[in-house]
DRENTIRO-771141 format. One line per field, with one value per residue (C-alpha): residue number from 0; residue in three letters; y, z negated, x negated. Coordinates in nm, 4 decimals, decimal comma. Each point is the difference from the previous one (the first is absolute). Example, Ala and Ser with C-alpha at 12.3 -4.5 7.8 and 13.67 -1.06 7.14 Angstrom:
# DRENTIRO-771141
num: (0 / 1)
residu: (ALA / SER)
v: (-0,4500 / 0,3440)
w: (-0,7800 / 0,0660)
u: (-1,2300 / -0,1370)
***
This chain:
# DRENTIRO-771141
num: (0 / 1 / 2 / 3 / 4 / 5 / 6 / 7 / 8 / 9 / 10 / 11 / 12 / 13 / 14 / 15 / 16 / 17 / 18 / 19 / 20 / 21 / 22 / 23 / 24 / 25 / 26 / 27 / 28 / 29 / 30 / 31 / 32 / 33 / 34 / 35 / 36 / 37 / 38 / 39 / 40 / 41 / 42 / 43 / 44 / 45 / 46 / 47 / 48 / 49 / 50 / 51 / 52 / 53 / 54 / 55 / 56 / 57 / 58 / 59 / 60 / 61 / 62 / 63 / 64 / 65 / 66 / 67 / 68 / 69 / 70 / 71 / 72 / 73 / 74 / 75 / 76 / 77 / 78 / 79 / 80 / 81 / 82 / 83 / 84 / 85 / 86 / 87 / 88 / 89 / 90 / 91 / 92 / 93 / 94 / 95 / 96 / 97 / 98 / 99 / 100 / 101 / 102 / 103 / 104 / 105 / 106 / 107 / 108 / 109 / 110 / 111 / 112 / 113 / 114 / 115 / 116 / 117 / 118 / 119 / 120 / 121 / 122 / 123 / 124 / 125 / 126 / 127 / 128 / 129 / 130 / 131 / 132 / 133 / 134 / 135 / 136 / 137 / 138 / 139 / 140 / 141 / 142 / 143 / 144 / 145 / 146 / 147 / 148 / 149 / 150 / 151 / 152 / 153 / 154 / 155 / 156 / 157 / 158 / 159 / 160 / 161 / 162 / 163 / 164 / 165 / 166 / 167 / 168 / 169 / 170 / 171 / 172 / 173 / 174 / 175 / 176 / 177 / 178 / 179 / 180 / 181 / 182 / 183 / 184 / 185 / 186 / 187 / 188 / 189 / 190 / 191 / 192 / 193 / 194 / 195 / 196 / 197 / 198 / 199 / 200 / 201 / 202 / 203 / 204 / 205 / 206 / 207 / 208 / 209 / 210 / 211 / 212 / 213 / 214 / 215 / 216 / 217 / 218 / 219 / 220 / 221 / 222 / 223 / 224 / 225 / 226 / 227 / 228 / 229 / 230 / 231 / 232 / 233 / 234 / 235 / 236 / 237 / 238 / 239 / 240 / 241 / 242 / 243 / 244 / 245 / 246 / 247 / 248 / 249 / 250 / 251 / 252 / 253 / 254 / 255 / 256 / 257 / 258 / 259 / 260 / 261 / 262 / 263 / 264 / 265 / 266 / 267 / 268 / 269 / 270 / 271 / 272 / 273 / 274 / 275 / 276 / 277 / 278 / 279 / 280 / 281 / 282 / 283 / 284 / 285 / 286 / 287 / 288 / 289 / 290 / 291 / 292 / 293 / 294 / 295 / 296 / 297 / 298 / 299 / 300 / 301 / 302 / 303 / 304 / 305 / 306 / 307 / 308 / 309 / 310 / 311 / 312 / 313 / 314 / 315 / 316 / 317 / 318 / 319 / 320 / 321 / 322 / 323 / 324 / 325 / 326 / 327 / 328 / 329 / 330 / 331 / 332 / 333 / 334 / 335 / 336 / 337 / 338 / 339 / 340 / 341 / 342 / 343 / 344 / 345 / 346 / 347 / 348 / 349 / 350 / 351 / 352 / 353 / 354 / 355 / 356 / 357 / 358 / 359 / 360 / 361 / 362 / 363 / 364 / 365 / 366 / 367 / 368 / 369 / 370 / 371 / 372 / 373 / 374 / 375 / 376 / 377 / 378 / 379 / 380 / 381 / 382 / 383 / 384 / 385 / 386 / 387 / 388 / 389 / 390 / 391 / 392 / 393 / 394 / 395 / 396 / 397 / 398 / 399)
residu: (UNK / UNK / UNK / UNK / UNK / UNK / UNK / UNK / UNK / UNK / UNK / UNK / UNK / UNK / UNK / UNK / UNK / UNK / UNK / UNK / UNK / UNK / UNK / UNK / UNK / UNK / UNK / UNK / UNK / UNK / UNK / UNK / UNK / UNK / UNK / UNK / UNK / UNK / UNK / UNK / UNK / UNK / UNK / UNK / UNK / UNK / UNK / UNK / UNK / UNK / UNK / UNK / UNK / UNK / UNK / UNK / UNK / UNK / UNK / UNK / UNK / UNK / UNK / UNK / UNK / UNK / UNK / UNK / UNK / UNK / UNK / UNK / UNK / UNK / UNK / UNK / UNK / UNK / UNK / UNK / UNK / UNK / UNK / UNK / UNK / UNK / UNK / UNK / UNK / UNK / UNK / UNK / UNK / UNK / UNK / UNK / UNK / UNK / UNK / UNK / UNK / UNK / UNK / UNK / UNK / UNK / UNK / UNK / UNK / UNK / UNK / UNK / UNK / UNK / UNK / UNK / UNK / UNK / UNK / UNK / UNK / UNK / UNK / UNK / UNK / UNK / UNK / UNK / UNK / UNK / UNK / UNK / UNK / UNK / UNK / UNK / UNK / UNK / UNK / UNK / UNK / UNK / UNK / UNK / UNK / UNK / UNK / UNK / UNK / UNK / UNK / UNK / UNK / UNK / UNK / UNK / UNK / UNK / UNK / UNK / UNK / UNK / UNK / UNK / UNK / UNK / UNK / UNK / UNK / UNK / UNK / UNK / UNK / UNK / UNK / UNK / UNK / UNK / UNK / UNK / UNK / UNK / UNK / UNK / UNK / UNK / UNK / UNK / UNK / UNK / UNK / UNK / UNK / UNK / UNK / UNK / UNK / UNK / UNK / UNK / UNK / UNK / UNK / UNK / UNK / UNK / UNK / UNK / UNK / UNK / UNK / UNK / UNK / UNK / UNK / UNK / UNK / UNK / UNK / UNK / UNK / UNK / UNK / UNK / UNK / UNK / UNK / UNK / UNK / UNK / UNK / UNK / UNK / UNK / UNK / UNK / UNK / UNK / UNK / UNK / UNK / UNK / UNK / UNK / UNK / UNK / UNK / UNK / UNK / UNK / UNK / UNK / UNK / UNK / UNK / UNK / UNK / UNK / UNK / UNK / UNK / UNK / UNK / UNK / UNK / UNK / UNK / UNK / UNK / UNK / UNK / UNK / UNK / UNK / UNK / UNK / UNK / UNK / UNK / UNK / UNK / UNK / UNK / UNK / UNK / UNK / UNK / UNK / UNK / UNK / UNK / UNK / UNK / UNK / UNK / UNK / UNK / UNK / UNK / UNK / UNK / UNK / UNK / UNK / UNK / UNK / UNK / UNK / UNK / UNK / UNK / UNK / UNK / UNK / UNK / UNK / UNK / UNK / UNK / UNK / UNK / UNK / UNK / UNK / UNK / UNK / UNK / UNK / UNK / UNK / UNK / UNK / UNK / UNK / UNK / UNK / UNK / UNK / UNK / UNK / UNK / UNK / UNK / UNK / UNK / UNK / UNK / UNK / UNK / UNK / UNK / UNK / UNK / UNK / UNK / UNK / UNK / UNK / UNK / UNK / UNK / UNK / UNK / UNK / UNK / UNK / UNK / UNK / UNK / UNK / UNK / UNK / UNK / UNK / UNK / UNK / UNK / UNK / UNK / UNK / UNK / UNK / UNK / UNK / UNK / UNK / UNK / UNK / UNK / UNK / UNK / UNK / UNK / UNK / UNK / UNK / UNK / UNK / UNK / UNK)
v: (0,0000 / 0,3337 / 0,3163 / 0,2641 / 0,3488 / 0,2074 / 0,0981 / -0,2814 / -0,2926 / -0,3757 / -0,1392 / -0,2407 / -0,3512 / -0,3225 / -0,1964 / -0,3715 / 0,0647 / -0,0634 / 0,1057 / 0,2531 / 0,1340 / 0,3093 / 0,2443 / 0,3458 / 0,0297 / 0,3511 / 0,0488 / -0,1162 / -0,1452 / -0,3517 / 0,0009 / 0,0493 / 0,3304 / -0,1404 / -0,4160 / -0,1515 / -0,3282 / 0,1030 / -0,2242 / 0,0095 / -0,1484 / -0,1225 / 0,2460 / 0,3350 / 0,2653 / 0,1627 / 0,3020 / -0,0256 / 0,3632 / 0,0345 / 0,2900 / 0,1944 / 0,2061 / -0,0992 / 0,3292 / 0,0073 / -0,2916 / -0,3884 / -0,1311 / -0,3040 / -0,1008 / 0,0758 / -0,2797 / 0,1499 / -0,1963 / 0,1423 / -0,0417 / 0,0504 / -0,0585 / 0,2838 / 0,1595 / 0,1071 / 0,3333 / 0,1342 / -0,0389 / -0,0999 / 0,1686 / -0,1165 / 0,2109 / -0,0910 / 0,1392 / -0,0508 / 0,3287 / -0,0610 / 0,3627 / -0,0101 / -0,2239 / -0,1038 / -0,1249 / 0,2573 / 0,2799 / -0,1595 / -0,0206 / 0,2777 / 0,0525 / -0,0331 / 0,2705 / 0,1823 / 0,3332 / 0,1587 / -0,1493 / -0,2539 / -0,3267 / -0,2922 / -0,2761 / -0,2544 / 0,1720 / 0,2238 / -0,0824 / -0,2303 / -0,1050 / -0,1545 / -0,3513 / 0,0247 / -0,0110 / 0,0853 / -0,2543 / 0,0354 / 0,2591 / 0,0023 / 0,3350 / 0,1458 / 0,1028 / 0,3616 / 0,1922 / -0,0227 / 0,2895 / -0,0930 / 0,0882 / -0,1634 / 0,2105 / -0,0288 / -0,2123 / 0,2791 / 0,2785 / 0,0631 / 0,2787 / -0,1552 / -0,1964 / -0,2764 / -0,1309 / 0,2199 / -0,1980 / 0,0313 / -0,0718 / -0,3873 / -0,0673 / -0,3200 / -0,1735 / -0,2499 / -0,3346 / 0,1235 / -0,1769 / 0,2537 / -0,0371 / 0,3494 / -0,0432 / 0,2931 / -0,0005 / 0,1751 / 0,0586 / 0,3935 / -0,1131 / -0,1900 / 0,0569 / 0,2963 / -0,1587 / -0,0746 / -0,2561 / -0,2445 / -0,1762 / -0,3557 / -0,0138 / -0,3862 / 0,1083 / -0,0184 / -0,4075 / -0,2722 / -0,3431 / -0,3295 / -0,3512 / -0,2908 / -0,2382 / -0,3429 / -0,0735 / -0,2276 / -0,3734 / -0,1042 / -0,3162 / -0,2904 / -0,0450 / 0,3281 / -0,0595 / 0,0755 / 0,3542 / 0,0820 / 0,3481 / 0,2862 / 0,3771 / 0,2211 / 0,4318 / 0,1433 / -0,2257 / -0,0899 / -0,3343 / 0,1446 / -0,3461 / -0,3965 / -0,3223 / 0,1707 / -0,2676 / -0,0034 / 0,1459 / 0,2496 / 0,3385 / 0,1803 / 0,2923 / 0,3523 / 0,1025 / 0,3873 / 0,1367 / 0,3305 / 0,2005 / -0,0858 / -0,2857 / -0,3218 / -0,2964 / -0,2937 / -0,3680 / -0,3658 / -0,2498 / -0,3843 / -0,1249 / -0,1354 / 0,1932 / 0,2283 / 0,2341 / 0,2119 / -0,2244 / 0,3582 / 0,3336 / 0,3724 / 0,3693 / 0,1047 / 0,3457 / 0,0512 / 0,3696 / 0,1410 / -0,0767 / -0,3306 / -0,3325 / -0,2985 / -0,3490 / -0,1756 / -0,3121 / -0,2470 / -0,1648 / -0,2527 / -0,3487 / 0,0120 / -0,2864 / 0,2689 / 0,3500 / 0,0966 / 0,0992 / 0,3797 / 0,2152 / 0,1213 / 0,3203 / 0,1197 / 0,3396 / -0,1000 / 0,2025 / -0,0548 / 0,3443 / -0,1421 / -0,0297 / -0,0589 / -0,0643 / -0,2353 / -0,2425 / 0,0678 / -0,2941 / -0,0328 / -0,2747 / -0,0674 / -0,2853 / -0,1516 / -0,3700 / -0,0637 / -0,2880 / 0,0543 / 0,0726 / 0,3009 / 0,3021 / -0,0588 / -0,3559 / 0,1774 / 0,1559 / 0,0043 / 0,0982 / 0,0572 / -0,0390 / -0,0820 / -0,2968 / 0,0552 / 0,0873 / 0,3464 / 0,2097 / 0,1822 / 0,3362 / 0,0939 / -0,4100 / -0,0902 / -0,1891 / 0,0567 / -0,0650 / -0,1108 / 0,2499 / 0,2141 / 0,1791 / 0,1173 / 0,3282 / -0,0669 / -0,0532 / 0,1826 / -0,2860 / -0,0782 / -0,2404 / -0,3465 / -0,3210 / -0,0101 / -0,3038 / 0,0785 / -0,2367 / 0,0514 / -0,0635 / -0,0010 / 0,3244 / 0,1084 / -0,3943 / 0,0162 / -0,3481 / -0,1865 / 0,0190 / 0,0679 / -0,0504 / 0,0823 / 0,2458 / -0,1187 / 0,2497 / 0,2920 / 0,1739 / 0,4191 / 0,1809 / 0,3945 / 0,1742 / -0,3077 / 0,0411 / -0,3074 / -0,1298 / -0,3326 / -0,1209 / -0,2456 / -0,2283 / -0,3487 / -0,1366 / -0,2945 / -0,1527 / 0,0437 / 0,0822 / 0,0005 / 0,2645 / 0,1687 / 0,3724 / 0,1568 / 0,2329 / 0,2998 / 0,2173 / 0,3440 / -0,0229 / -0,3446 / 0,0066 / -0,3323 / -0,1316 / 0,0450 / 0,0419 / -0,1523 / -0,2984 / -0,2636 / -0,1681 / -0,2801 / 0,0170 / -0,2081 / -0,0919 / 0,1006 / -0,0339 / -0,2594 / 0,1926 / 0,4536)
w: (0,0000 / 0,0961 / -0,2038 / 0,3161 / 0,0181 / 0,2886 / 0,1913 / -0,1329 / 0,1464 / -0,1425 / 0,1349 / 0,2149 / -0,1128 / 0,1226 / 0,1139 / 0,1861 / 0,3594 / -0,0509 / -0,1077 / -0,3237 / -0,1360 / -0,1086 / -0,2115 / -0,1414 / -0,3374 / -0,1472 / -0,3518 / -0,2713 / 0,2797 / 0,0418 / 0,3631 / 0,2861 / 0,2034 / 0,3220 / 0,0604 / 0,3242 / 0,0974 / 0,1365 / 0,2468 / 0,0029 / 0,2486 / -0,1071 / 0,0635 / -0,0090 / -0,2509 / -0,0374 / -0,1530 / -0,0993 / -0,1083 / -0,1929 / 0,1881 / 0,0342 / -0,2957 / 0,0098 / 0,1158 / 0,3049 / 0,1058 / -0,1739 / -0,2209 / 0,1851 / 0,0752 / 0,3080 / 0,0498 / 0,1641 / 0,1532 / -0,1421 / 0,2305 / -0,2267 / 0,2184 / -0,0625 / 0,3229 / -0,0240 / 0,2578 / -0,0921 / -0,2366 / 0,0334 / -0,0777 / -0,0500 / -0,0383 / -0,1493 / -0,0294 / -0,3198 / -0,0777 / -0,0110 / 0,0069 / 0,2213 / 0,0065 / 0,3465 / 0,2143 / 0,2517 / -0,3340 / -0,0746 / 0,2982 / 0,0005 / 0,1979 / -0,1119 / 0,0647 / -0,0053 / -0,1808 / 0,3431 / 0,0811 / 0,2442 / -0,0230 / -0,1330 / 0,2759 / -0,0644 / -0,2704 / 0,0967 / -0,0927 / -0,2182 / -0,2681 / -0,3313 / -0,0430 / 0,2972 / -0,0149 / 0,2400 / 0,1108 / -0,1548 / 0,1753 / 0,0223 / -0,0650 / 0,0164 / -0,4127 / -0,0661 / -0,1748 / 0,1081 / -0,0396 / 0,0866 / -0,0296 / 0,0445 / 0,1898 / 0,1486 / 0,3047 / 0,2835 / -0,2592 / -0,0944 / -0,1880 / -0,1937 / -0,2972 / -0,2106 / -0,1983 / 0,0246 / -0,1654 / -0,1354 / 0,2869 / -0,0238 / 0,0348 / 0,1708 / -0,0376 / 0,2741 / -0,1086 / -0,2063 / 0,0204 / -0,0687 / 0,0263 / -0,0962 / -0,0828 / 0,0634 / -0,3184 / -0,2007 / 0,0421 / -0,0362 / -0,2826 / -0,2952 / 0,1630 / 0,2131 / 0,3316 / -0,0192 / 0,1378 / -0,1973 / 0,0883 / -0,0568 / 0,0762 / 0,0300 / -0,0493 / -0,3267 / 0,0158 / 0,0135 / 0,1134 / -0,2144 / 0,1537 / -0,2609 / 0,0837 / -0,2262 / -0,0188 / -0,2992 / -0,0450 / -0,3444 / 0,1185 / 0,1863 / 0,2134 / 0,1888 / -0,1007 / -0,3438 / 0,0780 / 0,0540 / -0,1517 / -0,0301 / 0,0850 / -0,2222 / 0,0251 / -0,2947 / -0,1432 / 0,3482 / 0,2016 / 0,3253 / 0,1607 / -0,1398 / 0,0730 / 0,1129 / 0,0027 / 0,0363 / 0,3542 / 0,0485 / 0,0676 / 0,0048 / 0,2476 / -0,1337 / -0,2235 / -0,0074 / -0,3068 / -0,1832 / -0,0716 / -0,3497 / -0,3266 / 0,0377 / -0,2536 / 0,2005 / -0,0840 / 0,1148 / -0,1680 / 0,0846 / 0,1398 / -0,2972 / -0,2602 / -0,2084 / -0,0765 / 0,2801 / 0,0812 / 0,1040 / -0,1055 / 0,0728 / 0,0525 / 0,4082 / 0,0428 / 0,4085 / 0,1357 / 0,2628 / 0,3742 / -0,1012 / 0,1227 / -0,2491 / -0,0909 / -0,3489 / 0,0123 / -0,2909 / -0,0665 / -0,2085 / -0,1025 / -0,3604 / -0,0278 / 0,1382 / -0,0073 / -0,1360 / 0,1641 / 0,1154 / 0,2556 / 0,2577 / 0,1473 / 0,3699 / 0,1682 / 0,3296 / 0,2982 / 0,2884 / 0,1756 / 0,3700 / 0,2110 / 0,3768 / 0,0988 / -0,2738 / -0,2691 / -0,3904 / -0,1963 / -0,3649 / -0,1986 / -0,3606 / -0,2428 / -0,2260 / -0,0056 / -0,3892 / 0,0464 / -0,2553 / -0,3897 / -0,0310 / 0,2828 / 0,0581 / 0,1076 / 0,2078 / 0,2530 / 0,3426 / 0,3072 / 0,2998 / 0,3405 / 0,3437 / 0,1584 / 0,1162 / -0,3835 / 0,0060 / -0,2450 / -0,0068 / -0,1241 / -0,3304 / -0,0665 / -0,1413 / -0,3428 / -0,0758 / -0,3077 / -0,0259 / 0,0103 / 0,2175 / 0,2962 / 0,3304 / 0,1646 / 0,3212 / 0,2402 / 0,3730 / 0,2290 / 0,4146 / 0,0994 / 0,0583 / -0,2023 / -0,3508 / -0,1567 / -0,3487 / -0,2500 / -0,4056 / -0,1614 / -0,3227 / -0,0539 / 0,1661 / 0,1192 / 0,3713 / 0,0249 / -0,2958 / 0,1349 / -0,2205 / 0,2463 / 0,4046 / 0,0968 / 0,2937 / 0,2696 / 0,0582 / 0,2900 / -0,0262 / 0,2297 / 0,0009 / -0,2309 / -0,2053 / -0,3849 / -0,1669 / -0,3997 / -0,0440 / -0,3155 / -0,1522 / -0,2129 / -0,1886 / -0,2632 / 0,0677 / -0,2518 / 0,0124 / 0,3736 / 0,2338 / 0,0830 / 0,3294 / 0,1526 / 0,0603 / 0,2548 / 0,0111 / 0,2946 / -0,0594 / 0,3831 / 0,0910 / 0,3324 / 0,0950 / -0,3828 / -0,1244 / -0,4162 / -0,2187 / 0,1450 / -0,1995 / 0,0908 / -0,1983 / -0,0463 / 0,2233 / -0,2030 / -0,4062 / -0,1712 / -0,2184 / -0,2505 / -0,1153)
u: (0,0000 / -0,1092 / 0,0332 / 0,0325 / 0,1369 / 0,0490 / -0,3093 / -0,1759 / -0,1594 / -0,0521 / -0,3752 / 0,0136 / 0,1714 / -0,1745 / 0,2474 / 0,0281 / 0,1798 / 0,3533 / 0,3608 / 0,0315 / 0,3248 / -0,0942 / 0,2317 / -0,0275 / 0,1659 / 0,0008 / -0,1005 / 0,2134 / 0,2678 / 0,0897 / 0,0510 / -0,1828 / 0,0425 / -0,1929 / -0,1028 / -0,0485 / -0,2126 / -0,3544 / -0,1509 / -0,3952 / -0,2370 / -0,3460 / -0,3075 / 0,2014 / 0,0145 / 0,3452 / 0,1728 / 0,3172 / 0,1658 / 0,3283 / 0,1883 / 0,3401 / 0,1330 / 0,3639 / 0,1892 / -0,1900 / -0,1628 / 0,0652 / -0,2444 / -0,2145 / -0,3654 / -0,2035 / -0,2363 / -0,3291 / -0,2144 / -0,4052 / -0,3228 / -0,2944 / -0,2379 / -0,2840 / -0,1514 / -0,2985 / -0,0279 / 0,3602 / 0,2889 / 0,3130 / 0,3374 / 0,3709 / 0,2740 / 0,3289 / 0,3317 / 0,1793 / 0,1773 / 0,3474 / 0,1458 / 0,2954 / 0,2443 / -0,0282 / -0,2463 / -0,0467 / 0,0264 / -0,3516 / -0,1754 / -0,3349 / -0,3003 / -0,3347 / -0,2677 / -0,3358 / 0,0356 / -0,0579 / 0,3748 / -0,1959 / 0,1824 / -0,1842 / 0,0838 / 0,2715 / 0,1383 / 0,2725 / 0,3665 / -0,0637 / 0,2580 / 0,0357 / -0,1417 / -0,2267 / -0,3889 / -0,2644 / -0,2547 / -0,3497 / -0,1814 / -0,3865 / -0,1158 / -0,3709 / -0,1227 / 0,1181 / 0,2677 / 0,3716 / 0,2394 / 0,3376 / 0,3740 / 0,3034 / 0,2966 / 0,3615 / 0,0050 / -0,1508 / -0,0073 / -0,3815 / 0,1276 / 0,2465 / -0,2273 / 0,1434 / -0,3018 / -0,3562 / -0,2369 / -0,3824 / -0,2708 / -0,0986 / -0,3538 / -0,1025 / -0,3643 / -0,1071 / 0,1615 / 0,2988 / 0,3461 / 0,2401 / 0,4091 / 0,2012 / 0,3352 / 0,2270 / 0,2220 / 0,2881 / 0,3448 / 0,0498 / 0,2593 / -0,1897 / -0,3700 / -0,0944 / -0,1538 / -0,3442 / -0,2783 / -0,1882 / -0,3124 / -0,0596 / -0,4003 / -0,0837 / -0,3431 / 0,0499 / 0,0507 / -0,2488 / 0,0048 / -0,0642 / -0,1368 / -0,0669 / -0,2195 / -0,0321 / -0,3443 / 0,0108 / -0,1013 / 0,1450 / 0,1100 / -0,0355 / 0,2576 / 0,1068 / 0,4045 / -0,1015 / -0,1447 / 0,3019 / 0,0829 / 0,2263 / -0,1084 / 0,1890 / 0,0034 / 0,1124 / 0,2438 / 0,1061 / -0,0418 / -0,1608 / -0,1553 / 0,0903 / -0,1935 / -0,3137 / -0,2730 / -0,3666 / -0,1419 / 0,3261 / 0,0197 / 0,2369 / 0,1429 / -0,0146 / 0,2142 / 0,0993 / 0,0222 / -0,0660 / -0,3044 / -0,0136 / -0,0455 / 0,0784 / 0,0103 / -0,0328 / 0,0016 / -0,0803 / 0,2029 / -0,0350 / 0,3183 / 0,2102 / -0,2084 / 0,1259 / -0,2824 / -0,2404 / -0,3620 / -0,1212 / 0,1832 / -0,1666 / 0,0550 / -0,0606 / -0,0521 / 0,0675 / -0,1061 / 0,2503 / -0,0596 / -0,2093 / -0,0193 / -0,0897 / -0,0198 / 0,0451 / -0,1508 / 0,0695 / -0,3571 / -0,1741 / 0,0092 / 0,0185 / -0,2801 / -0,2822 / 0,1693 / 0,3215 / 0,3064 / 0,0421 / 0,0652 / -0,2565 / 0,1328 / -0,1270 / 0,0333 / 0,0840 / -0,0995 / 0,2933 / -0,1159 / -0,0832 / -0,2970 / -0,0296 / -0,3276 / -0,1330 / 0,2079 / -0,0507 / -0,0803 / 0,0023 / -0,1253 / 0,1320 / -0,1596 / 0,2818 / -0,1361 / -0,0444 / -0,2357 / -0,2360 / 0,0706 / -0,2486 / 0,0253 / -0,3551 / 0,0779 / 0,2318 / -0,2555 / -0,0257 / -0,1702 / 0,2383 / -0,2195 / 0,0724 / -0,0685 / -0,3776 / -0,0432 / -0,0315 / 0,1636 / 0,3266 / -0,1000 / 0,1140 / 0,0640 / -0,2245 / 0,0357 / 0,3533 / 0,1355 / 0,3962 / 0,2243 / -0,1924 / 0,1427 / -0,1829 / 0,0926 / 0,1941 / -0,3431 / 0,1000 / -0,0967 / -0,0003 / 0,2716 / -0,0929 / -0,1251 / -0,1423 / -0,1143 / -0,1067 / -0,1222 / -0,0281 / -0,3199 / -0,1938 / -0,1279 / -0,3428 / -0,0467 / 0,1461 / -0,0456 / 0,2117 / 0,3655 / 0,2873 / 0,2513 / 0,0019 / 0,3395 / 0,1506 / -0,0248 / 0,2003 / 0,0873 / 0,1031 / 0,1487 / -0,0446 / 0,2580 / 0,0318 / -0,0141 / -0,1131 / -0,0847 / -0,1443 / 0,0143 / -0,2165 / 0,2668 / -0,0233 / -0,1744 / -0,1455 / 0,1591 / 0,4190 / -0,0433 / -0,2428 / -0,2011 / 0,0992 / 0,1032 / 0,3346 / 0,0012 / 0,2875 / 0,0107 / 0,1811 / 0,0653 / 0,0442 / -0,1364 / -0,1312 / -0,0641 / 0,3724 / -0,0090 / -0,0838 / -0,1941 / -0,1746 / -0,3466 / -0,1155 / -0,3343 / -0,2662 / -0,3159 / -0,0972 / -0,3379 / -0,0011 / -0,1878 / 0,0625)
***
């Protein structure tokens, strides 16, 4: 249940694709004053506003349909009409323009409940106004310039009723939201079924029967704390539990690690870097293969396959995270080995192919022990490699 008065906006609710009966129940009533069945497809993010103030305009949702997807040159701009001050359709209908009176294209005569496509605009400051329909004189709503930044996802809703509210905009910058993956990195037990775990958000079941080697999609959420927890399916109580602090306009990954046998549990949490290339792939390497009880144990040399080193790989402890290395497409066969002695093999990657503009993170996973020691490789753009894909190991030293 959400605690929302007007003007105000709920973060973003992960949610399974489905069918949700929503309602809106006012404060202190028993019934609902707007409900409807919502039907959401996997892999979108969604708005759904409560409009209409009753003399003018019923009370009901308007289900918009988000794209979050930063640019990186421009930003991108959504305008929506939700100002319900007439009490027929063609009462509401206004034109949207530059203070110069210079329309701003596709949006003239537009009325209540209708919203603009996203349009990609170069960084700068906006001055707008919105007018009677071919009147650049007549102003409804004059609002403050809007300032856009290169990659900012913006919607402005044009709201108020003249009646209750005076007519105003409101922005809803999804700048201010990050996004979530959760990766399952760790080998407690033997058989892969009894990994099984449950991701829970802050009180909320967000992911069920996650097992060891998945990873999940991104989940939007916030800028913000988060108390997040991995309980074992049928458990009562969390195996890991932790405060995530997540900066606005970030990308990361939680990954559950450890073995309890060499490390314990706990989360591992990676700033990922989704900003694109074109000439060149970015690969990132990250060690969470608790195969030794001490973190010196732990260490690692990461080479390629004529034994020279990968720079800044050189002996890696667990836990330890390489910055996203800018590399030419094609084949790299990397193998792990004990550090500063090219020649005793930990294990031997299989190869990987990169394509330019892919993003990559190989993880080294397994313990040895529970489950074998391998990588799991997640590509942000799933060209060619898909995500997440697992690759058993092909050869380990018999002695670290």
């Amino acid at each position: 249940m959400l605690d929302l008065t007007y003007t105000e906006f709920s973060n973003y609710l992960p949610l399974e694709a489905g069918s949700y009966f929503v309602e809106v129940i006012p404060s202190g009533a028993s019934e609902a004053a707007i409900s409807g069945t919502l039907e959401l497809v996997a892999n979108q993010d969604y708005t759904v506003a409560a409009i209409g103030n009753v003399v003018n305009q019923p009370l009901e949702f308007l289900v918009l349909e988000d794209d979050n997807t930063p640019l990186t040159d421009t930003a991108k701009l959504r305008i929506v009409h939700t100002a319900p001050f007439s009490n027929t359709l063609d009462g509401t209908r206004v034109d949207v323009r530059f203070q110069d009176g210079t329309q701003v294209p596709g949006l003239s005569n537009i009325p209540y409940k209708a919203f603009s496509p996203y349009l990609e605009l170069p960084a700068g400051t906006y001055d707008l106004k919105v007018t009677a329909p071919s009147q650049p004189d007549v102003v409804i709503i004059d609002p403050a310039p809007v300032t856009l930044v290169a990659g900012d996802v913006t919607t402005v809703f044009a709201i108020g009723d003249g009646i209750n509210f005076a007519p105003t905009v409101l922005l809803e910058p999804a700048l201010n939201n990050v996004r979530l993956k959760v990766a399952h990195l760790a080998p407690f037990a033997s058989e892969i079924i009894s990994t099984s775990v449950t991701i829970r958000v802050n009180g909320t079941d967000v992911l069920t029967d996650v097992v060891f080697q998945d990873i999940s999609d991104y989940l939007p959420l916030a800028a913000g704390d988060y108390f997040v927890e991995v309980i074992p399916t049928g458990a009562s109580e969390a195996a890991i539990s932790g405060t995530v602090t997540l900066e606005a306009g970030q990308d990361y990954t939680a990954a559950a690690i450890g073995n309890v046998i060499n490390q314990p549990l706990e989360f591992l949490l990676l700033e990922d870097d989704n900003t694109p290339v074109t000439d060149t792939a970015k690969l990132r390497i990250v060690h969470t293969a608790p195969f030794s009880n001490t973190l010196d144990g732990t260490r690692v040399d990461v080479r390629f396959d004529d034994g020279g080193l990968v720079p800044g790989l050189g002996n890696v402890p667990y836990k330890a995270i390489s910055p996203y290395l800018e590399l030419p497409a094609g084949i790299y066969n990397l193998k792990v080995t004990a550090p500063g002695d090219a020649d005793t093999l930990y294990f031997d990657v299989p190869p990987v192919r990169l394509e330019n503009g892919d993003i990559v993170t190989v993880f080294a996973i397994g313990d040895g022990e529970n489950q074998d020691l391998g990588v799991l490789i997640d590509s942000a753009t799933a060209i060619e490699l898909g995500f997440p894909l697992y690759l058993p190991i092909i050869r380990q030293a018999t002695e670290q």
